[in-house]
C-alpha positions, 0 to 999 in steps of 0.5 A: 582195701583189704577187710583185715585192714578194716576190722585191726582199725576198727576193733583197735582198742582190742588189741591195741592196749593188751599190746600195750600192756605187754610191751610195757612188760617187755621193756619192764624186763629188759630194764631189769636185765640191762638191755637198754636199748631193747628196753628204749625201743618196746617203751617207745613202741607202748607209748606209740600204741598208747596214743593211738589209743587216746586219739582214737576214743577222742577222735570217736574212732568206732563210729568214724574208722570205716567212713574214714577208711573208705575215704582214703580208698575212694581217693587212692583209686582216682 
């Protein structure tokens, strides 16, 4: 696979909850200006990316992203 798929799974949290943070911000402020389904969709997507990160702290992700990864990789070339 390609390594920049490797380091965005492995290095999630990094840039997983500040993309939380400002999507939250995002639909914070189409909230405000009456942009409803701007506001819907950036909440949706936050709330997306907010489980993602709960399952990758409960699913030990630093340790177990890269076997996994190359599991799937192992898999697609057969």
């Amino acid at each position: 696979m390609d390594p920049l798929i490797y380091f965005l799974a492995e290095h999630y949290p990094w840039w997983g909850i500040p993309l939380v943070l400002i999507l939250g911000e995002t639909a914070n402020h189409f909230r405000r200006t009456g942009r409803r389904w701007s506001m819907v969709i950036c909440a949706v997507l936050a709330l997306g990316f907010i489980a993602l990160t709960v399952i990758y702290f409960v699913k030990d992700g630093f340790f177990e992203t890269r076997p996994t990864l190359q599991k799937m990789e192992r898999a697609i070339e057969r």
